[in-house]
HTML snippet that shows the backbone in 3Dmol.js (N, CA, C, O; Angstrom):
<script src="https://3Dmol.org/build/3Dmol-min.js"></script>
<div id="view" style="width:600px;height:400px;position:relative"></div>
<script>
const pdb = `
ATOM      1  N   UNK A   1     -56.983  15.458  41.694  1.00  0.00           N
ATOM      2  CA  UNK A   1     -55.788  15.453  42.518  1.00  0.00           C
ATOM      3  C   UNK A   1     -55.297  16.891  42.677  1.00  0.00           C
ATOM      4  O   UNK A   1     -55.006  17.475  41.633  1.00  0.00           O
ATOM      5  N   UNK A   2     -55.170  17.512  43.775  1.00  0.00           N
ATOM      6  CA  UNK A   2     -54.878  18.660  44.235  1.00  0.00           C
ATOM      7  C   UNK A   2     -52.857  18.645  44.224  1.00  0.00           C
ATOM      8  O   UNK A   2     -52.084  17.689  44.285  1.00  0.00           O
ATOM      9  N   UNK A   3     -52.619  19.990  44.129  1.00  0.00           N
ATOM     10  CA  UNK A   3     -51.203  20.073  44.360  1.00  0.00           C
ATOM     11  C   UNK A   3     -50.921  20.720  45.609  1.00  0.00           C
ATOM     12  O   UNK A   3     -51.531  21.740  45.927  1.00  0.00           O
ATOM     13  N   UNK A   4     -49.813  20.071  46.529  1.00  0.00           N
ATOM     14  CA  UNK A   4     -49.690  20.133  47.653  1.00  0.00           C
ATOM     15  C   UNK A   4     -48.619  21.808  47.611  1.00  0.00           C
ATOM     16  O   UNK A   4     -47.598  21.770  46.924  1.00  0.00           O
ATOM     17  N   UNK A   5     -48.923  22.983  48.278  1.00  0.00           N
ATOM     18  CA  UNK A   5     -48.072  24.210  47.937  1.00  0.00           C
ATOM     19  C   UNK A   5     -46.957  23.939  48.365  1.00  0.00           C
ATOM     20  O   UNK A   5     -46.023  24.566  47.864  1.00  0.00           O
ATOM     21  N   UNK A   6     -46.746  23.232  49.106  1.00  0.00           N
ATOM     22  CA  UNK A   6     -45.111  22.664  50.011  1.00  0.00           C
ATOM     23  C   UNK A   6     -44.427  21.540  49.124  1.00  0.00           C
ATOM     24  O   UNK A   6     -43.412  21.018  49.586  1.00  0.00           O
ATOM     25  N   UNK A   7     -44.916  21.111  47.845  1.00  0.00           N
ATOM     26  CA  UNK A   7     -44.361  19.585  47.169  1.00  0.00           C
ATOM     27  C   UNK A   7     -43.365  20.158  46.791  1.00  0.00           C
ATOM     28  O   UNK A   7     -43.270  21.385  46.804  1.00  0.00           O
ATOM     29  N   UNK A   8     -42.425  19.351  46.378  1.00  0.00           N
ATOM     30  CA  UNK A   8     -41.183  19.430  45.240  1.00  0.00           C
ATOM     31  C   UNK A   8     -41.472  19.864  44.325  1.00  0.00           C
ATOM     32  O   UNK A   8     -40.759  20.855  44.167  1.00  0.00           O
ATOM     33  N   UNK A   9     -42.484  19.695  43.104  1.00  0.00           N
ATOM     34  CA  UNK A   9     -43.278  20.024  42.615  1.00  0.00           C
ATOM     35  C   UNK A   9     -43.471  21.321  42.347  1.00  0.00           C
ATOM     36  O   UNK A   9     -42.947  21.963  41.436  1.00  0.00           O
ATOM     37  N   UNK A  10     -44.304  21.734  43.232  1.00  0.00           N
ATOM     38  CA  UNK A  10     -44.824  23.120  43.317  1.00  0.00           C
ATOM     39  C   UNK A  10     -43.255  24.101  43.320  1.00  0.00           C
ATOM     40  O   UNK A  10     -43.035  24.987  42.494  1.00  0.00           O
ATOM     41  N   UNK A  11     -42.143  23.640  44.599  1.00  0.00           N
ATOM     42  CA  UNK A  11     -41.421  24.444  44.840  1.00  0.00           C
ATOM     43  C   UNK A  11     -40.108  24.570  43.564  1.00  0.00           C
ATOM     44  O   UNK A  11     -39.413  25.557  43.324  1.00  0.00           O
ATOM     45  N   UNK A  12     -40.088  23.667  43.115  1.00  0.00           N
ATOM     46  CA  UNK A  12     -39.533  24.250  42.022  1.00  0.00           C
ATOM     47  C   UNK A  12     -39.846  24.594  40.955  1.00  0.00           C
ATOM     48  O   UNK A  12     -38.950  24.866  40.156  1.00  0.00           O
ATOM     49  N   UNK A  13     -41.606  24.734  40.456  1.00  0.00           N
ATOM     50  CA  UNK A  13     -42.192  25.727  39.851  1.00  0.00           C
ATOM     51  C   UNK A  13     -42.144  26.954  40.061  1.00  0.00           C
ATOM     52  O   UNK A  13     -42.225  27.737  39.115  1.00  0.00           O
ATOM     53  N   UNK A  14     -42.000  27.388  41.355  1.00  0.00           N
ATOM     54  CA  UNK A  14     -41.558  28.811  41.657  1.00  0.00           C
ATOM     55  C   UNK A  14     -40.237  29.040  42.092  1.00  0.00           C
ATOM     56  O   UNK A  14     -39.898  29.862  42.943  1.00  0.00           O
ATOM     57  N   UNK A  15     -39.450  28.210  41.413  1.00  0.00           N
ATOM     58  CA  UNK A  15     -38.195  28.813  41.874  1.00  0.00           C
ATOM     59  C   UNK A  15     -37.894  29.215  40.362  1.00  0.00           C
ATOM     60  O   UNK A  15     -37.294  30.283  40.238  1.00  0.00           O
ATOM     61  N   UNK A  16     -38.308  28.331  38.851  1.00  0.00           N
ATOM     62  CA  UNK A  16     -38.101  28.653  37.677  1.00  0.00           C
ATOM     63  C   UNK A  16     -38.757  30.015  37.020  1.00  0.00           C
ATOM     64  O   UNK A  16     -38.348  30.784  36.150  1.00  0.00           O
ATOM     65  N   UNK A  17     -40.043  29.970  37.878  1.00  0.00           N
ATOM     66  CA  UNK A  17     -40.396  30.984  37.720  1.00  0.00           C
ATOM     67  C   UNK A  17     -39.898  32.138  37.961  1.00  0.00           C
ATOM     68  O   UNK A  17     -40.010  33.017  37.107  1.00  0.00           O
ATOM     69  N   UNK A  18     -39.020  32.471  39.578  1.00  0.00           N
ATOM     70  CA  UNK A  18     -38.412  33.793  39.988  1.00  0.00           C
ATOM     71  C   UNK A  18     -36.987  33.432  38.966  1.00  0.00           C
ATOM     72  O   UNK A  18     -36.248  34.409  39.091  1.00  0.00           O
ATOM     73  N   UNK A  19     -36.595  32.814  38.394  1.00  0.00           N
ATOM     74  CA  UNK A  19     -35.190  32.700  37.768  1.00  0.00           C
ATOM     75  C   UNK A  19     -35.718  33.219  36.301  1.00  0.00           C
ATOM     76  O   UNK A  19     -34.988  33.999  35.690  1.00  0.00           O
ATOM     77  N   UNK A  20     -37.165  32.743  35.626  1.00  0.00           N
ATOM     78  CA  UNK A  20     -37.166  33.530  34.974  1.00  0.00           C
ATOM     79  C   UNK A  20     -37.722  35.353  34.482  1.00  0.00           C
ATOM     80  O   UNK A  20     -37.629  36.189  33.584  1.00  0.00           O
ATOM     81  N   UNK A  21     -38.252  35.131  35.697  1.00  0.00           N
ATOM     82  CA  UNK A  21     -38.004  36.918  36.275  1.00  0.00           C
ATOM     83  C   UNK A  21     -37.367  37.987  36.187  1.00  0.00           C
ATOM     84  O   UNK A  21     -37.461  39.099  35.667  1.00  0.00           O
ATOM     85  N   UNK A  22     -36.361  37.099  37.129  1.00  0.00           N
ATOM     86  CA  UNK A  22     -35.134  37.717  37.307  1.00  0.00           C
ATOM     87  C   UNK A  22     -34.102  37.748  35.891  1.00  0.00           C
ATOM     88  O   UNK A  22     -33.110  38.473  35.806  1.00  0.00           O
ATOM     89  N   UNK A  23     -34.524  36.894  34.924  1.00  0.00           N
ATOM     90  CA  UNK A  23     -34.123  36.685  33.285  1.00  0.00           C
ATOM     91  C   UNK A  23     -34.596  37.918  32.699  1.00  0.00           C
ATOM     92  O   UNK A  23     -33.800  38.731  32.230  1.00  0.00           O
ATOM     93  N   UNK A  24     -35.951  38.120  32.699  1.00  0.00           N
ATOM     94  CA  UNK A  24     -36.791  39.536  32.419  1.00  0.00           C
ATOM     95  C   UNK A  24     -36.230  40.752  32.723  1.00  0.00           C
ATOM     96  O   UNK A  24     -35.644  41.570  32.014  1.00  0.00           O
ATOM     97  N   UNK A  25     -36.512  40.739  33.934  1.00  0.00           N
ATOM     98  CA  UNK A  25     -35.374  42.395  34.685  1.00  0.00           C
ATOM     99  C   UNK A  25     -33.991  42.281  33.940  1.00  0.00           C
ATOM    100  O   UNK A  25     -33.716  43.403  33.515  1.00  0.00           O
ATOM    101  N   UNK A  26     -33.275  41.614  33.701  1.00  0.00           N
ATOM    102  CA  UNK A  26     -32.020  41.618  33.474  1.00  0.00           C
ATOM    103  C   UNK A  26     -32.235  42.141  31.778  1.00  0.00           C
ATOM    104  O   UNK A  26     -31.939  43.232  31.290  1.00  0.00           O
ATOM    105  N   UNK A  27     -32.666  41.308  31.318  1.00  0.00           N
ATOM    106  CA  UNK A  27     -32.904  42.078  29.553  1.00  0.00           C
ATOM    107  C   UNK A  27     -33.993  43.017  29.328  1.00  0.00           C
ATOM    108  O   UNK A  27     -34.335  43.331  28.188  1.00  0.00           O
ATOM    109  N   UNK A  28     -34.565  43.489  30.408  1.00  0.00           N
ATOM    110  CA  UNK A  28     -35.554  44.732  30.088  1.00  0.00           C
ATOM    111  C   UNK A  28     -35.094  46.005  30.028  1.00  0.00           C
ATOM    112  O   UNK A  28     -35.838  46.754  29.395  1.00  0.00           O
ATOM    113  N   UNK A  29     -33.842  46.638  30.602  1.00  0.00           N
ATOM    114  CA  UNK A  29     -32.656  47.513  30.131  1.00  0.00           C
ATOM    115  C   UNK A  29     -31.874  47.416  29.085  1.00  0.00           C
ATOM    116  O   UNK A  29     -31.569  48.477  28.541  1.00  0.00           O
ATOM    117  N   UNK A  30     -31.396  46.275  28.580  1.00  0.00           N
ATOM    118  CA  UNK A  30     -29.983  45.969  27.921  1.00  0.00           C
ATOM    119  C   UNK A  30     -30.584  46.550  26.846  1.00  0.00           C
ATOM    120  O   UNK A  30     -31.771  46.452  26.536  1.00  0.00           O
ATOM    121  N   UNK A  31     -29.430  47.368  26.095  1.00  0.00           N
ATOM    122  CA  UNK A  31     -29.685  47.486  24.459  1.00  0.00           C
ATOM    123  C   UNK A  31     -28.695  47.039  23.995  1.00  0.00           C
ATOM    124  O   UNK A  31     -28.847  46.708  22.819  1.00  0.00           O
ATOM    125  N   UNK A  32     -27.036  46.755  24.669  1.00  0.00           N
ATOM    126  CA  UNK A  32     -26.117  45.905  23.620  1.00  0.00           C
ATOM    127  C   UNK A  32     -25.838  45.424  24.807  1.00  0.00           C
ATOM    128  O   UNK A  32     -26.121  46.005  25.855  1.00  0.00           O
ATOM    129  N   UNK A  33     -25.102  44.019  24.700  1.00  0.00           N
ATOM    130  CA  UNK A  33     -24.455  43.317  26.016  1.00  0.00           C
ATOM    131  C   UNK A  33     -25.168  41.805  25.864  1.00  0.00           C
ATOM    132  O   UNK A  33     -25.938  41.396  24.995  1.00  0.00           O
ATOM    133  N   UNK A  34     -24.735  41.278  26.789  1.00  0.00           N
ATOM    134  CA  UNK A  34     -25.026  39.717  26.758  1.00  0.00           C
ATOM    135  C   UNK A  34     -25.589  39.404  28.281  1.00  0.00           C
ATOM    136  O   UNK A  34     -25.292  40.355  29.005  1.00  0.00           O
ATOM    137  N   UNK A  35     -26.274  38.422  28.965  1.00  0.00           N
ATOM    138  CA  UNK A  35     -27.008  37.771  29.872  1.00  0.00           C
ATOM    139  C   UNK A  35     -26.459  36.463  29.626  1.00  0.00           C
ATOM    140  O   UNK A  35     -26.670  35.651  28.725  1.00  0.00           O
ATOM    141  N   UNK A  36     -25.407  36.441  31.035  1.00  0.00           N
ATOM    142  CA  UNK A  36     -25.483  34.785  31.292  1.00  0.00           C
ATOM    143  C   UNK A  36     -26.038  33.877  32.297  1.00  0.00           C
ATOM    144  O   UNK A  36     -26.633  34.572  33.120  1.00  0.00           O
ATOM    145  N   UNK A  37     -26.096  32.925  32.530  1.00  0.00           N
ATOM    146  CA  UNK A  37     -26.765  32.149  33.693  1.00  0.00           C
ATOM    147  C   UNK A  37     -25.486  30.895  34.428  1.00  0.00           C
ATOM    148  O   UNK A  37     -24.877  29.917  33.995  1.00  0.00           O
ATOM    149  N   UNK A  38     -25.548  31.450  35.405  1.00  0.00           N
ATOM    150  CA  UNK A  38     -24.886  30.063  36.181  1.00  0.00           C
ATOM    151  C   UNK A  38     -25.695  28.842  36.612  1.00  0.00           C
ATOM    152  O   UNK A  38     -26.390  29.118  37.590  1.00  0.00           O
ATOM    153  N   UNK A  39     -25.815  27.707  36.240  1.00  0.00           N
ATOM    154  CA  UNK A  39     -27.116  27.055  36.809  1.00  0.00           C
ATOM    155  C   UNK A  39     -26.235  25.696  37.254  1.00  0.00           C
ATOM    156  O   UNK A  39     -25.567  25.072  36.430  1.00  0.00           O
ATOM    157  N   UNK A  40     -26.344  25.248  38.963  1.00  0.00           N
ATOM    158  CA  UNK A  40     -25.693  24.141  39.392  1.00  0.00           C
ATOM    159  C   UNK A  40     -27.116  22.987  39.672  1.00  0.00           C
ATOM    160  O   UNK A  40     -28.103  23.095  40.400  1.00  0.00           O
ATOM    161  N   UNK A  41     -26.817  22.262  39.044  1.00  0.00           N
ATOM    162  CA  UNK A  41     -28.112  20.718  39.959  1.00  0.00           C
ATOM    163  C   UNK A  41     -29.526  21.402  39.396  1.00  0.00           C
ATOM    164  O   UNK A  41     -30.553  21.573  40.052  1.00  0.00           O
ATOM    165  N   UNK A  42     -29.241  21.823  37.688  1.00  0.00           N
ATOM    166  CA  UNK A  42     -30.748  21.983  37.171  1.00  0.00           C
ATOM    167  C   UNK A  42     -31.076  23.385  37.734  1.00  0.00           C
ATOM    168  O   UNK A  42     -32.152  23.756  37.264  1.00  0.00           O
ATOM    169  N   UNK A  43     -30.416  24.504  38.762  1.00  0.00           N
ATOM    170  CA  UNK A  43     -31.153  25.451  39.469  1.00  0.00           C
ATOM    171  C   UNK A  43     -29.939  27.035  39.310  1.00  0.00           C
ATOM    172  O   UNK A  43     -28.776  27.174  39.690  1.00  0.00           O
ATOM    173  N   UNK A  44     -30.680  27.786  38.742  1.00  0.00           N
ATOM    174  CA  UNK A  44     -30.433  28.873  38.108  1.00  0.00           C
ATOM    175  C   UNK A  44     -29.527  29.749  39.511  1.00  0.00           C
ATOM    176  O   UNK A  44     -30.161  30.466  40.286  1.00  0.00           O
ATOM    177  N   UNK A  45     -27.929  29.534  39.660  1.00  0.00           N
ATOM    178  CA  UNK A  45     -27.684  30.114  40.813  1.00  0.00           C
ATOM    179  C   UNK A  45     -27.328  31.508  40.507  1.00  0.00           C
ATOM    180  O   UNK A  45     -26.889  32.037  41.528  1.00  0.00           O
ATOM    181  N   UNK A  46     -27.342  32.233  39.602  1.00  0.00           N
ATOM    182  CA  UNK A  46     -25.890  33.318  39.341  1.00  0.00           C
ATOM    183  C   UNK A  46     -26.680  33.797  37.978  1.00  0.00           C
ATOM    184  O   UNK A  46     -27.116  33.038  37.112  1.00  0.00           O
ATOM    185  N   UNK A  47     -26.746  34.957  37.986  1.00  0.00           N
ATOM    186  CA  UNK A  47     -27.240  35.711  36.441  1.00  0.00           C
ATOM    187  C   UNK A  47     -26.077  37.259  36.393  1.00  0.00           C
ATOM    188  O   UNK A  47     -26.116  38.246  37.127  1.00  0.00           O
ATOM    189  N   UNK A  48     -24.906  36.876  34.977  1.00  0.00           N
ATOM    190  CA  UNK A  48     -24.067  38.229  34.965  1.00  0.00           C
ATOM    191  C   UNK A  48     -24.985  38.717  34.080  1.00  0.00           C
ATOM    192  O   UNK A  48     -25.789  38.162  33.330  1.00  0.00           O
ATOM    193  N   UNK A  49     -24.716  39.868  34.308  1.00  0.00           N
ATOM    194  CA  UNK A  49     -25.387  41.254  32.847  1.00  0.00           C
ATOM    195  C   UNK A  49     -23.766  41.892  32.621  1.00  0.00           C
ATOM    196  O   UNK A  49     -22.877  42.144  33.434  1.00  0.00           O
ATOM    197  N   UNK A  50     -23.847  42.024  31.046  1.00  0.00           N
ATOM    198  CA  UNK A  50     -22.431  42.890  30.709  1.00  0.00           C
ATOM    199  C   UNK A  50     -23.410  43.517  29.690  1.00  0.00           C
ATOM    200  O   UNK A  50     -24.151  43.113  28.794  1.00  0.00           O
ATOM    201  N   UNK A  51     -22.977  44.991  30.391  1.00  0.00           N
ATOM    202  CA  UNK A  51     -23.809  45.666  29.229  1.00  0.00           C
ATOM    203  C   UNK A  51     -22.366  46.862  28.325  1.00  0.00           C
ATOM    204  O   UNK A  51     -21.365  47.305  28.888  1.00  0.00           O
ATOM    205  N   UNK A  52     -22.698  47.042  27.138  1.00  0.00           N
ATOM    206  CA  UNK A  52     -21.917  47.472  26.225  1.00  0.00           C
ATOM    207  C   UNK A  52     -22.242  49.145  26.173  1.00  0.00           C
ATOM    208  O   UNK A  52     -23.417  49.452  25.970  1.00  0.00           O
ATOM    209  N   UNK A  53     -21.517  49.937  26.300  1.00  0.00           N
ATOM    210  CA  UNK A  53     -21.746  51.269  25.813  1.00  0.00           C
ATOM    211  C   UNK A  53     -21.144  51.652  25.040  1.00  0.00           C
ATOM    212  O   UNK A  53     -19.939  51.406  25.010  1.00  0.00           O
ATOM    213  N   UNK A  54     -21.824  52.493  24.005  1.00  0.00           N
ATOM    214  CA  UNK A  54     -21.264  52.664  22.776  1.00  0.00           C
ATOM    215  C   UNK A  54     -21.439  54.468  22.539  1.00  0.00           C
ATOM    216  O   UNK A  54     -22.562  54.939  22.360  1.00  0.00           O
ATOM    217  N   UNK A  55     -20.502  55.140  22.559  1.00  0.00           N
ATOM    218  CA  UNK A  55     -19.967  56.766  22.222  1.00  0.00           C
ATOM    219  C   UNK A  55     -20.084  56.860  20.056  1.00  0.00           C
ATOM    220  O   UNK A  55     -19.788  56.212  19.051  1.00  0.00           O
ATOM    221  N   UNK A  56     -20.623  57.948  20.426  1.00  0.00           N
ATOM    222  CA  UNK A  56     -20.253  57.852  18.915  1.00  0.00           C
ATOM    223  C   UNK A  56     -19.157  59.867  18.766  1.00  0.00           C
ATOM    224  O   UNK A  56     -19.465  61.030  19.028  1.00  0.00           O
ATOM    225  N   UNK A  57     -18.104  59.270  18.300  1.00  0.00           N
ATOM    226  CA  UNK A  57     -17.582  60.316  18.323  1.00  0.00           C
ATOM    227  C   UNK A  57     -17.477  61.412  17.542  1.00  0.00           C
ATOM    228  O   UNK A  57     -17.701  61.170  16.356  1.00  0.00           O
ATOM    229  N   UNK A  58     -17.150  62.803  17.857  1.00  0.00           N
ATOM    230  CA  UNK A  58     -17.241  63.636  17.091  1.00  0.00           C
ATOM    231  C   UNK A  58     -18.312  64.464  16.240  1.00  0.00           C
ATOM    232  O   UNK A  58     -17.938  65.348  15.469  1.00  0.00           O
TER     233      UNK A  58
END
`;
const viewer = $3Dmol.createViewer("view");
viewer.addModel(pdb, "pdb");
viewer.setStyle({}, {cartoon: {color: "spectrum"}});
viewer.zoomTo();
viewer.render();
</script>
């Protein structure tokens, strides 16, 4: 049984896939800070990055 590239299926295999991508890029900079995800109906809409900078003084 073949998979159809247009199925439901398929298309939300590559939509988890670019969400977790786009998960990658987002924590491949961070050294302090947090990554959140907005996800509506199972589907990853919204990714914040808060990243922390830290001075050390004196």
């Amino acid at each position: 049984m073949s998979t159809n590239p247009s199925s439901p299926d398929a298309e939300s295999a590559r939509l988890i896939e670019q969400s977790l991508e786009s998960v990658r890029e987002a924590l491949g900079g961070l050294r302090y800070g947090h990554v959140g995800l907005t996800v509506h109906e199972g589907r990853v809409v919204q990714i914040d990055v808060t990243e922390k900078r830290r001075f050390k003084s004196g």
